[in-house]
N, C-alpha and C positions, 0 to 999 in steps of 0.2 A: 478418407473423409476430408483432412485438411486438406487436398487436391482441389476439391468439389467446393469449399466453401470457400477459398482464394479463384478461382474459377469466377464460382457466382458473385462474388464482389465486385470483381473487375468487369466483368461483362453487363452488371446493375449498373455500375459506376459510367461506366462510358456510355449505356443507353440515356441516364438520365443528365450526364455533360452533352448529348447530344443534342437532347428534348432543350436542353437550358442554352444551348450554342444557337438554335432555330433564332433566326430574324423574321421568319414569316407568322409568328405569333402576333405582331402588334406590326401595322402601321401607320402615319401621319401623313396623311393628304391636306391637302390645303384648306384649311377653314371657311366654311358659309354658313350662310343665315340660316336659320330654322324656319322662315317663309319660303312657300314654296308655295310658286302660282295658283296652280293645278295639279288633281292626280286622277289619274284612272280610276274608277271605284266598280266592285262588280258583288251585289249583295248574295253572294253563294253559299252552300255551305263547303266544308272543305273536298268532300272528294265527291261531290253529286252538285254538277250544276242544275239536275231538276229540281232540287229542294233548296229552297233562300232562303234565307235567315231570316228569324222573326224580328217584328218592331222593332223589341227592345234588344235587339242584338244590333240592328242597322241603327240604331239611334246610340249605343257606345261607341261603335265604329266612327258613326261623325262625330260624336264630342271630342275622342281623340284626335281624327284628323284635322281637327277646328282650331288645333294648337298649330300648327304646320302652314294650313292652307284654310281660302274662303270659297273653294271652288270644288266640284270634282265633275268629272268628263265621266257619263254613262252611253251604255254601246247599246241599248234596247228599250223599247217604250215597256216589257214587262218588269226592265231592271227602276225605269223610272217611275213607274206605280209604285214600289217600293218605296223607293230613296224621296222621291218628289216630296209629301207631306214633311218629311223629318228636315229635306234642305230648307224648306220654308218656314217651318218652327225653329228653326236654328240661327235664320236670317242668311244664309249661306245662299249660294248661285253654284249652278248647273250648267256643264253642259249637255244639251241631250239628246240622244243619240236614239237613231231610227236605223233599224238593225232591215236590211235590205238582200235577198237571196234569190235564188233562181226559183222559186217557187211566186208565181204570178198572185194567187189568192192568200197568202202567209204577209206580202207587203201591201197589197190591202188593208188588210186587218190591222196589219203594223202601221200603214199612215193613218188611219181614221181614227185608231185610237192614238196619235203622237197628237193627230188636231185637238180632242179633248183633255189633255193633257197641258200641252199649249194654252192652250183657253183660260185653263185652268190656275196655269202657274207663271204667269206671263212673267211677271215682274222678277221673276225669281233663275231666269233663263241668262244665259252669256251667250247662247250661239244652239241654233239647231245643228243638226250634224246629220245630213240624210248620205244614211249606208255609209260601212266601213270596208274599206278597200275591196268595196265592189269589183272594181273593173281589174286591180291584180289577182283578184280571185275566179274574176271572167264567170262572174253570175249574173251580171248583166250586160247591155251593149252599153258605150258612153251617150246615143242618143236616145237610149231606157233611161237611164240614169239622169238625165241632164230634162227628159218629161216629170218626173217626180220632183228632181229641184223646183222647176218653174210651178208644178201645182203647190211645193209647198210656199216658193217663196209668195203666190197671190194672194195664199191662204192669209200667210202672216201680215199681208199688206192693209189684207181686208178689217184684218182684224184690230190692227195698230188701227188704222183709220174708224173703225166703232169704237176703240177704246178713247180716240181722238172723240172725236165725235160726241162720244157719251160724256168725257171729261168738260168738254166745253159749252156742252147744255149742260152742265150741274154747274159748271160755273156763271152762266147767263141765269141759271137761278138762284145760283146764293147771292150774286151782286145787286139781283133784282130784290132782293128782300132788305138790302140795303137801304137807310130812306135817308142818311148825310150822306150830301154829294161829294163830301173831302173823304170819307171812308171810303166811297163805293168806290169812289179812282184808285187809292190806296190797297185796299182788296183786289181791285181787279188787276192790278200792277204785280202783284203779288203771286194770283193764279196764272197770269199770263207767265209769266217767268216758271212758274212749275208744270205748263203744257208744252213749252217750249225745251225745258228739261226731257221732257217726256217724248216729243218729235226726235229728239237724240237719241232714243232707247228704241228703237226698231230692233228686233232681235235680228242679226245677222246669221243666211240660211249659207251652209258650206257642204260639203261631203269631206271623208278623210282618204286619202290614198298616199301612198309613196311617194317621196319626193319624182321618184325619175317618171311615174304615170304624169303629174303634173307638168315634167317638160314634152309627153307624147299627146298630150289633147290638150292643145292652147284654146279650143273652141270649149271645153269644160271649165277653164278656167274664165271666162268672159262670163259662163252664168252664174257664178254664186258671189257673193258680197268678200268672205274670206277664202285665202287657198290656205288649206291645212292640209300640213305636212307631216307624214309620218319620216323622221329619220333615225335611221336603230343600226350605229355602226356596227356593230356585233353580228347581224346578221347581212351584213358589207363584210363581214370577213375582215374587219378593220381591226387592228393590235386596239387594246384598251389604251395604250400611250399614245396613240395616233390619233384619235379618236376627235382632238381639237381640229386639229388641220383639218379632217375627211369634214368635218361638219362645218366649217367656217365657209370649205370651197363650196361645202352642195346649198346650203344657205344664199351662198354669193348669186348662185348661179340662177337659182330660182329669182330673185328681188333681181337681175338686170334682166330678166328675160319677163318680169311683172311687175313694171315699175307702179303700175298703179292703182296696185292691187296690197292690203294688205296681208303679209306672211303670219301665220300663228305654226308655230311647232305644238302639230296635235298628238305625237308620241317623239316620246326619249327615254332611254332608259338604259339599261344591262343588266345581267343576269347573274345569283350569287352561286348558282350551282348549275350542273347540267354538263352536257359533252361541251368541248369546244367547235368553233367552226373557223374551220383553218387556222389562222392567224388570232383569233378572236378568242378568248378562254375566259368562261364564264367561270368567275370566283369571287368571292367575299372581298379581296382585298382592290379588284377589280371593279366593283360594285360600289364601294364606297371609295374611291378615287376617280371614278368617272364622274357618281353623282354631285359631287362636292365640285368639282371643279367645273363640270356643266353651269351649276346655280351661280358660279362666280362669275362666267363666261355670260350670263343671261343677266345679269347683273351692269357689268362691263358695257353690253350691246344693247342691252333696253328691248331685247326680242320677248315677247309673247310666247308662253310654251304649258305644256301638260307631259309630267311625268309618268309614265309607265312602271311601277303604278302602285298605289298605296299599301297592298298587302299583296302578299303571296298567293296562287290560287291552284292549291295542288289537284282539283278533278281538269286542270289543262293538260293532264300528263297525259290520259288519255287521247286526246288532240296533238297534241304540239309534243309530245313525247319529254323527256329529263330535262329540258331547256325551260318550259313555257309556262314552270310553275314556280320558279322562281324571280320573278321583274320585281317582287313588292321590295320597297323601303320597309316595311313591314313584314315578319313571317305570318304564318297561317294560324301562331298564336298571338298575334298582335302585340309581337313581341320587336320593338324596335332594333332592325340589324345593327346599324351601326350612329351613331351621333355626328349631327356637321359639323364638330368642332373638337379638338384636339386628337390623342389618340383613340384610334381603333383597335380592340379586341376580334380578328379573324379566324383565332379557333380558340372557341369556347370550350371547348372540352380538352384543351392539351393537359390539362395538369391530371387529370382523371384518366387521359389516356397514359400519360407518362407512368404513372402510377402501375397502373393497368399492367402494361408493358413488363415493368420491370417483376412485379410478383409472378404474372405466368414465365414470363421467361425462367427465373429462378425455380419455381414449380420444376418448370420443365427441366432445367441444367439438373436439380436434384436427383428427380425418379428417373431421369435418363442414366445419369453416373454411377447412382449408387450401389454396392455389393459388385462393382467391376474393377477389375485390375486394372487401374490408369496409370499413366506418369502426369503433370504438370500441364506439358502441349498438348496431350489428347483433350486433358479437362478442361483447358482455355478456349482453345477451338470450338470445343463444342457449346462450350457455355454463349463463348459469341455467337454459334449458330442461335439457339436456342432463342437467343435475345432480340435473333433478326426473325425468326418467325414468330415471336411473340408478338414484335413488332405490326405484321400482319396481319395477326389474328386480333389486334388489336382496334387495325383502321378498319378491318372488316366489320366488328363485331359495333360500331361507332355508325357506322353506316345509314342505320334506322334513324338516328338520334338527329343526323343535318341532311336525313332525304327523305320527303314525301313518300309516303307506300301506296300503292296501290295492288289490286292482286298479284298482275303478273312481276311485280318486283319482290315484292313480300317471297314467290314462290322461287323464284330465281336465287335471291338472299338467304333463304330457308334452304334450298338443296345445295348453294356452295357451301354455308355453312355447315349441312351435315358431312358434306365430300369433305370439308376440312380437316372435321376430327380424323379418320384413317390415312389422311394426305399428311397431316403435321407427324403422328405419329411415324410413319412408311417415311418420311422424309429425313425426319430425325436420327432415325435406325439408320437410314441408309448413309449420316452423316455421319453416326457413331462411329459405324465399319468401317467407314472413309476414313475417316483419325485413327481409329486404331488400328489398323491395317497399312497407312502411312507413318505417322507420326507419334502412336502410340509403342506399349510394349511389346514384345512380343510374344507369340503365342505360348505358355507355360507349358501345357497339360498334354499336348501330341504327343503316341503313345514312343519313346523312346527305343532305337535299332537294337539295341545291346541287352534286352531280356533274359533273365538265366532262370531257370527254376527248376529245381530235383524232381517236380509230380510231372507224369505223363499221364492226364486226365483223359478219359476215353470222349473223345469226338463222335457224336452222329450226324455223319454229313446228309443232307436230306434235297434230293433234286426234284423238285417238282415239274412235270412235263406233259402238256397235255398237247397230242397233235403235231410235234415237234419235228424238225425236220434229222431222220437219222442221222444226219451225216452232222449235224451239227451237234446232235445230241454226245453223238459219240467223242467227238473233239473235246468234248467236255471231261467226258468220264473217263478217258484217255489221260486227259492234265491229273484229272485226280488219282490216277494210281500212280503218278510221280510224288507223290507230295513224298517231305524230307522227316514227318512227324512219322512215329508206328504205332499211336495205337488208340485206331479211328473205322469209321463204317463209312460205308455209302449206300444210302436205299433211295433206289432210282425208280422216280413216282408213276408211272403209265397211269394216269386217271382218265376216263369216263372217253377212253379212244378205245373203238372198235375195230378199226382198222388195222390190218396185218402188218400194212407197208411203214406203218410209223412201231409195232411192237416187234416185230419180228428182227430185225436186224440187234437193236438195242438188249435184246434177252440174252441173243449170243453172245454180244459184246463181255455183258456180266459175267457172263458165267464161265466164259475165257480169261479176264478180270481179275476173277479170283472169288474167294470167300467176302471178302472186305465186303464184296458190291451184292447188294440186294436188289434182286429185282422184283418190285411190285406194281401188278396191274392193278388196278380197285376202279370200283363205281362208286360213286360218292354225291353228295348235294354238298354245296357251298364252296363251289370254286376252287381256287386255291386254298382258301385258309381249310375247306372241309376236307382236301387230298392229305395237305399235314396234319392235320388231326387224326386222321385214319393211318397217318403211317406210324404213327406215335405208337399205336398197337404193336408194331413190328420193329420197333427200338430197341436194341440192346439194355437192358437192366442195367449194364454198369456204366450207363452213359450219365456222366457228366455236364457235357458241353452240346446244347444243341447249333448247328451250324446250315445257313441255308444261301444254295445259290441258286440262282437262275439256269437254266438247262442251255443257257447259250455261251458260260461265261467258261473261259480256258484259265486254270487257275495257278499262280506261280508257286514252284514247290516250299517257298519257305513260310507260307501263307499262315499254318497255324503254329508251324516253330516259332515264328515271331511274335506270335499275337498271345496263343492260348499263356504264357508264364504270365500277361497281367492279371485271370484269372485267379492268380494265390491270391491276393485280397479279395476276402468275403465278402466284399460290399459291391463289388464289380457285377455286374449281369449281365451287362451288353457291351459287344466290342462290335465298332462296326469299321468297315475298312469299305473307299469310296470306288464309285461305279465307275470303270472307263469302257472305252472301244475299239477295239482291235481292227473295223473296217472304214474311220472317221477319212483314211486318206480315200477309198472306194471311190467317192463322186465329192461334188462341190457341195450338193445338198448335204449331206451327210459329215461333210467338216463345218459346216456349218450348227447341224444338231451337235456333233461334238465338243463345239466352243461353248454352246448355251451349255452343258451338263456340268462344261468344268466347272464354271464358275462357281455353282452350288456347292461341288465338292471341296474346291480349292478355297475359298471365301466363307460364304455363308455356314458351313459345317463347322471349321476349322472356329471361328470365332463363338458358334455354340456349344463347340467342345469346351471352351474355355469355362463357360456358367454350366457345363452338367448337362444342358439340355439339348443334347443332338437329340434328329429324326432318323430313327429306324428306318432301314429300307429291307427290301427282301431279298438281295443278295448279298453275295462277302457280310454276312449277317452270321456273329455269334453270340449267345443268351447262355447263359447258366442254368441247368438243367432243372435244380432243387427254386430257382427264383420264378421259374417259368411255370414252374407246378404249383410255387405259392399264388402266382394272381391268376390262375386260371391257363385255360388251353388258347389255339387261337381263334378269336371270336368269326363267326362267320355271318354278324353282322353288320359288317363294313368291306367296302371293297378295299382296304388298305389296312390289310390284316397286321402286317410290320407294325407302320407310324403305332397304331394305335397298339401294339402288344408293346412297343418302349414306352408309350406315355402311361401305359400301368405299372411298367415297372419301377420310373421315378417317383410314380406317385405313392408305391409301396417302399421309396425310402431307397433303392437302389443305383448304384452308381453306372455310368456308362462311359467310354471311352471312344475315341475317336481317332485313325492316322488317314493322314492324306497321302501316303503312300500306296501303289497302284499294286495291287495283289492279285490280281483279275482284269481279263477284258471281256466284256460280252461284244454284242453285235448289235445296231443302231436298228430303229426302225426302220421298214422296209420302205416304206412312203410319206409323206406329210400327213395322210389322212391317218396311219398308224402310231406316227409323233403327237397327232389332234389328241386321237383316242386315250393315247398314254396319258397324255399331260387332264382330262379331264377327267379321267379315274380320280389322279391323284388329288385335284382340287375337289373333286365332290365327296372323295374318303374324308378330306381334310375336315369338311362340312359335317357330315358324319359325326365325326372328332369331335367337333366341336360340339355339338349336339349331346352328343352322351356324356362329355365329359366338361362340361361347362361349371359345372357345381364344385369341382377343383380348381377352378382358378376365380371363385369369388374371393376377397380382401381375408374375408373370415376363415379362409380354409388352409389348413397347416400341411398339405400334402406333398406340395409342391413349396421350391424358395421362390422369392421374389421375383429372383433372376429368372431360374424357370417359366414361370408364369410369364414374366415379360418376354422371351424370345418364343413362346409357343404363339404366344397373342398377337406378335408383331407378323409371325409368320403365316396367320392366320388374316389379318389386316392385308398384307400382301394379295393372298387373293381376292379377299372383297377389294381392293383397290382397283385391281382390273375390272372388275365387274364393273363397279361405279362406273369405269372408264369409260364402259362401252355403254351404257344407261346415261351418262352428261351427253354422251357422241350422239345419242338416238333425242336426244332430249333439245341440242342446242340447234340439228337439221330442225328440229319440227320450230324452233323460234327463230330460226334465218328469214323464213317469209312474213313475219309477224314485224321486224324489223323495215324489211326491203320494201314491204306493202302498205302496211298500219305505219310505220314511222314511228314505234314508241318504244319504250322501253330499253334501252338499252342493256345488256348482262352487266349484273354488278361485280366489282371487283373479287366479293368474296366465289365468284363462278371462272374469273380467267384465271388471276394472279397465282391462287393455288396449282391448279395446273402447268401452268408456265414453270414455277416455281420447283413443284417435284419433278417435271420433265428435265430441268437444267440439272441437278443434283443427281437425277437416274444417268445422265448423260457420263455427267464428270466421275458417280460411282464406277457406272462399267467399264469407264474406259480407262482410269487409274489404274482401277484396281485386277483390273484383265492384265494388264502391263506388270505390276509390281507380285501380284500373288500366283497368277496364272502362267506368268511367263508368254502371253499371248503378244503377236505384234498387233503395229493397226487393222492390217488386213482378217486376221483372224478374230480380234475382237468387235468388231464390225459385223463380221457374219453372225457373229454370238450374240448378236445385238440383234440381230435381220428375226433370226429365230426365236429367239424369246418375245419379242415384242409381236412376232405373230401369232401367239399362242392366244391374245385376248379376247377375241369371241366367244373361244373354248374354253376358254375358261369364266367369263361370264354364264354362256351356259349350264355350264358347271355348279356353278354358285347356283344360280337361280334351280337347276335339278336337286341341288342338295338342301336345299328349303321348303321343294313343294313336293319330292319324291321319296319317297323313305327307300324305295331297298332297290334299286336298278342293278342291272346283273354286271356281275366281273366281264368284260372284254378285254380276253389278252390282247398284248403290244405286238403285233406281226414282226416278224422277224426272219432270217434267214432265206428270203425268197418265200416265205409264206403268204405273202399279200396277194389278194384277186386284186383285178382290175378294179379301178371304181368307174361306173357308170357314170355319176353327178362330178362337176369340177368341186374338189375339196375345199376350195375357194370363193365359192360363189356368194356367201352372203358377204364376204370380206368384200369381194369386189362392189358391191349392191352401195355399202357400208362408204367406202374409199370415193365410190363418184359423187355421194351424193356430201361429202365432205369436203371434196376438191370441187364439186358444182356450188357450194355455199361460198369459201372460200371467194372464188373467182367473180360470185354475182355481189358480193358484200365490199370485194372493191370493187369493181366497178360503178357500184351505185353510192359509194361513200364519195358523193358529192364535194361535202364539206370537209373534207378530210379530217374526220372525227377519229382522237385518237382510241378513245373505246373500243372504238368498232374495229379500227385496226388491231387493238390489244386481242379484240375478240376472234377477228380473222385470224392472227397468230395461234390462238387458242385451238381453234377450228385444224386447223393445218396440223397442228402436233397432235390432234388426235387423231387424223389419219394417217399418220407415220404407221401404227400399228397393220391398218389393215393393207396400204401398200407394202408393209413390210411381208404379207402371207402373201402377197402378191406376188412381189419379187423371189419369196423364196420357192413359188408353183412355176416359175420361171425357169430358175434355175433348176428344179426338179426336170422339168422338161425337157432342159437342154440338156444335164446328163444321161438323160432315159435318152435323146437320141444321138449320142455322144458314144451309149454303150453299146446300139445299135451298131 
């Protein structure tokens, strides 16, 4: 425990000197006013630009931004139905904007009502604005575009001149009612000076486009009064630090090229969230050094301009995707980002993350270490790990809090953060292993060569064989009447085979053999676990030690000399000794299943022996006779009659034993499709497993220890993690075109980084730890890598058959030349799975314009989950070329 709690100190300590070492929490940009010409205004509500906010919501809105600015720039005659009454009850000015599109009868209706409008609020106007960047939008032609200017600038002419007009008949009648001729001159001197104000006030008619459309139609520029310019270095792919220069030169270029034309900058801005584009990263501290240093610049130069834009407008996510909802000076709670003057707060939440951080991480160093035999560097290490995915789970789980949601993000957010939970877990296990297997202790409890014991316990060895091929059969039972122990059975199972050519040979064998060997034919239901049950009938009364192997496995004579003397302790039930293969040199294929098996054996087992909690398997498998009768016989509602007969045994308080030492070889699958079949039994038993026996490993349940509990559970996480694997794989093809087409949404961090993340650590696990525990080189742990990682559809599968199917039948593992041909490529969904993976891949760069690192993160993402299925790829490959190799 002092291991664990020196561990988690340090590795708290150094996350939180980390958080407190951060300079990116606070920066000082350079001081400006709180005036601010212009802003964008758009009366929405937050994620539905159908629905605008009422009165008195657009009427806080302007009191606030009344402190700031006496102006705001609106982009539609239904945004200025809104805003209009309240700018003019405020005393405030507009600009107002006539929202212009390819639809002929929509701008219609959008001018005739901008004229009543107009009419209406004359005095209260800075500039019409017909259409926003109409013509980079290519909804109209410039000689469209440049008819609506001219209709409206006549309109406003007509109108200025009746407001003239009418002003100057009410002054020809007030002076008329004048009757001293030193007043009337004095009054009319008076009103003349305020029509002559008022001949000044012609509201000036523009459109808005990009600065570069305004250098490609100098003939658009000759019809409106102002050229308004939009310039938005950010989406010039301009660095935020460069951002002066880019704007000075495109500034310059416009005024010599219109000299006699006034320039208004009708958009500027940056963005405080969102992807970057290229060079350009939209961020908080970004956001507030641009904008500050713009207003000093516009200060400096005396230029005219309109910020982009007063609030946050998160339903642009759907338009403009993770960029377009964040331009406000303001968030979408009209909560001001940052202040023009002194320091800047740019994450608001670090101390609540830091906080965060450090308790899960500790959480995590604790229940991960504790009831394990560690030294000092195992519990360091790992505490630092623990600290670095807290870390993550940290900025993930923050995510919500500084980004607008909308569905597809909400859903995206919501399944990485469910993949999280079995990813941090699987990641963390697989870090453990990694320290303890490197740098931790070393293994205690492997069962020791030197065993002596007075009792010679009667053995019943029990070969179950259905369909078997004689010749291998007998190999078997061959080994077994060498063994070096005296005094043991063997009952050799013929179950539910009809056939001569597989009983007929095997009967002689026995009974040549000797007494020892029993030969039983039976008819049976329940597969394997029902053939051992049924032979259990024909066991020897003074049996002991029940004992089970596989009908393909050649067993070495010291097999139960060595093993059975750990049986004198009472508490013992299961010994089990690991599964190897006698034909892994055969083909390429098949050294390659080889390398996948060791590692279970040589790794995974060897460190569960350590906590008590190995998995049973059904060969080189020994059970204590009297422990075996207390939890029952073997159940033949699971196709993984084994696992599931040791997980009653520990739960009934029994001890189990584990060597990694090779007592046995059997024989590899005959084909990929027969390695498929195996490896999906075993993950759907698992399922099984878990199902029935879930009620043992609740908090409240004393049956199992902690430790237990936690290596069944992790091991069990294991396979739902594939599953997820291939469910995110099927899940992020169907949001590639959603991306490449719609332009929104990009996957949130909590959907790559995890991935990325256990991918790197499954990398560095197998490949360490194939080296240090396995003895494997590169080349061999490479292949062990090929194979395992192809097993993930079948084993998704798997999962999802062992959720929605209760009792699917036992399929033996082919074996010995057993295999028929397959018809179907064994590989065909893999391959289905792998193009349409490497087709996303390939079209997500090349359409990543903007060299958005997201997307990239997300390409990466894309590509390591088809590792897996080029992996069954390669390995139907390689299958191929030894099938015609053998040829």
């Amino acid at each position: 425990m002092k291991y664990i709690i020196v561990s988690l100190l340090v590795a708290s300590f150094l996350q939180i000197f980390l958080w407190l070492g951060s300079e990116q929490k606070f920066i000082t940009p350079p001081d400006a006013e709180n005036i601010i010409e212009s802003l964008s205004y758009a009366p929405y509500k937050k994620l539905n630009k159908k629905e605008m906010l009422s009165d008195e919501e657009v009427l806080k809105d302007l009191i606030l931004l009344n402190k700031f600015t006496n102006s705001v720039r609106l982009y539609s005659v239904e945004d200025s139905q809104k805003v209009m009454p309240i700018v003019k009850k405020l005393g405030m000015q507009a600009h107002l904007g006539i929202w212009l599109s390819g639809n002929k009868q929509d701008n219609e209706k959008e001018i005739a009502l901008a004229k009543s409008l107009i009419t209406e609020y004359y005095e209260s106007l800075l500039s019409v604005i017909v259409g926003n960047e109409v013509l980079l939008r290519e909804d109209l032609s410039s000689h469209e575009l440049i008819g609506h200017i001219r209709d409206m600038k006549r309109f406003v002419y007509i109108l200025f001149n009746a407001r003239k007009e009418a002003k100057e008949n009410a002054i020809k009648d007030e002076i008329a009612t004048i009757k001293n001729k030193i007043e009337r001159v004095e009054k009319e001197k008076i009103l003349r000076d305020e029509l002559l104000r008022q001949k000044e006030y012609i509201v000036p008619i523009t459109t808005a486009e990009v600065w570069n459309i305004w250098l490609l139609n100098p003939v658009l520029a000759g019809e409106v009064d102002i050229i308004n310019i939009h310039i938005l270095p950010y989406w010039e792919k301009v660095k935020a630090e460069n951002f002066e220069l880019f704007f000075k030169e495109t500034y310059q270029k416009l005024k010599d090229v219109y000299k006699n034309k006034p320039l208004v900058i009708g958009e500027f801005g940056w963005p405080s969230q969102g992807y970057n584009n290229k060079a350009a990263i939209a961020s908080p501290q970004n956001q507030a050094t641009v904008i500050r240093r713009f207003l000093l610049l516009a200060k400096q130069e005396g230029f005219s301009y309109n910020l982009i834009e007063a609030f946050d407008q998160p339903w642009k996510g759907l338009d403009e995707g993770s960029v377009g909802q964040y331009w406000g000076i303001f968030d979408a709670n009209r909560q001001q980002k940052f202040e023009m003057h002194g320091e800047v707060l740019v994450e608001p939440y670090w101390f609540a993350q830091m906080v965060a951080a450090v308790i899960i991480g500790a959480i995590l160093t604790f229940f991960g270490l504790r009831n394990q035999n560690i030294n000092f560097l195992h519990a360091l290490t790992y505490g630092l790990a623990a600290q670095g995915i807290s870390f993550g789970i940290v900025m993930s789980a923050v995510y919500p809090f500084v980004h607008y949601m909308n569905f597809g993000t909400w859903i995206m957010w919501g399944m990485g953060s469910i993949l999280m939970i079995p990813l941090t877990l699987i990641t963390l296990a697989k870090a453990n292993e990694l320290f303890k297997c490197t740098i931790g202790k070393r293994p205690q409890r492997l069962i020791p060569l030197d065993l002596k014991s007075e009792r010679v316990p009667f053995v019943s060895i029990h070969v179950p064989a259905y369909k078997e091929q004689p010749a291998v059969l007998e190999e078997t039972l061959i080994a077994l009447s060498k063994l070096n122990y005296t005094n043991y059975e063997v009952l050799v199972i013929i179950n539910n085979t009809p056939e001569e050519f597989y009983k007929a040979p095997i009967k002689a064998l026995c009974k040549e053999l000797g007494k020892r060997f029993v030969y039983l034919d039976i008819e049976c239901s329940g597969f394997k676990a029902g053939a051992l049950n049924k032979a259990l009938e024909f066991t020897n009364p003074e049996c002991e030690i029940l004992a089970v192997i596989d009908a393909d496995y050649v067993i070495s004579p010291n097999w139960l000399i060595d093993l059975v003397p750990i049986f004198d302790d009472p508490k013992v039930a299961l010994v089990q000794a690991p599964q190897d293969h006698r034909d892994g040199n055969e083909s390429l294929v098949k050294t390659a299943m080889n390398a996948e098996y060791a590692g279970f054996f040589d790794i995974g087992m060897v460190e569960r022996n350590e906590e008590n909690a190995i998995v049973a398997h059904g060969t080189m498998l020994m059970v204590r006779k009297s422990a075996f009768d207390e939890v029952g016989a073997w159940n033949t509602d699971t196709i993984v009659e084994d696992s599931e007969l040791g997980l009653r045994l520990f739960e009934a308080g029994y001890i189990g034993h584990y060597t990694n030492r090779r007592y046995g070889h059997g024989l590899l699958p005959d084909t990929i499709e027969a390695f498929k079949n195996q490896r999906h039994r075993w993950a759907y038993g698992a399922v099984q497993i878990l199902k029935k026996h879930w009620h043992h490993f609740k908090p409240s349940s004393k049956t199992l220890t902690r430790a237990q509990k936690h290596h069944f559970i992790t091991g069990w996480f294991f396979w739902l993690s594939d599953a997820l694997g291939t469910l995110t794989s099927i899940l992020n093809i169907i949001w590639v075109p959603v991306i490449i087409f719609v332009g929104v949404t990009i996957p949130t961090i909590a959907l790559t980084v995890p991935i990325l993340t256990a991918f790197l650590v499954n990398v560095i696990h197998s490949f360490v730890l194939y080296r240090t525990r396995v003895g494997a080189n590169l080349y061999h742990s490479l292949l062990g890598a090929i194979a395992a990682m192809s097993l993930q559809l079948i084993i998704f599968k798997a999962v999802y058959d062992g959720f929605v199917k209760d009792s699917l039948p036992f399929k033996r593992t082919e074996k010995g030349g057993n295999s028929k041909k397959s018809v179907s490529s064994p590989v065909k969904n893999e391959m289905i799975l792998a193009s349409l993976l490497l087709g996303s891949f390939v079209a997500l760069i090349v359409t990543n314009k903007q060299g958005i690192i997201e997307v990239y993160v997300f390409c990466a993402t894309i590509f390591i989950q088809s590792i897996p299925y080029v992996s069954a790829i390669v390995l139907r490959m390689i299958e191929k070329h030894s099938y015609k190799k053998a040829l």
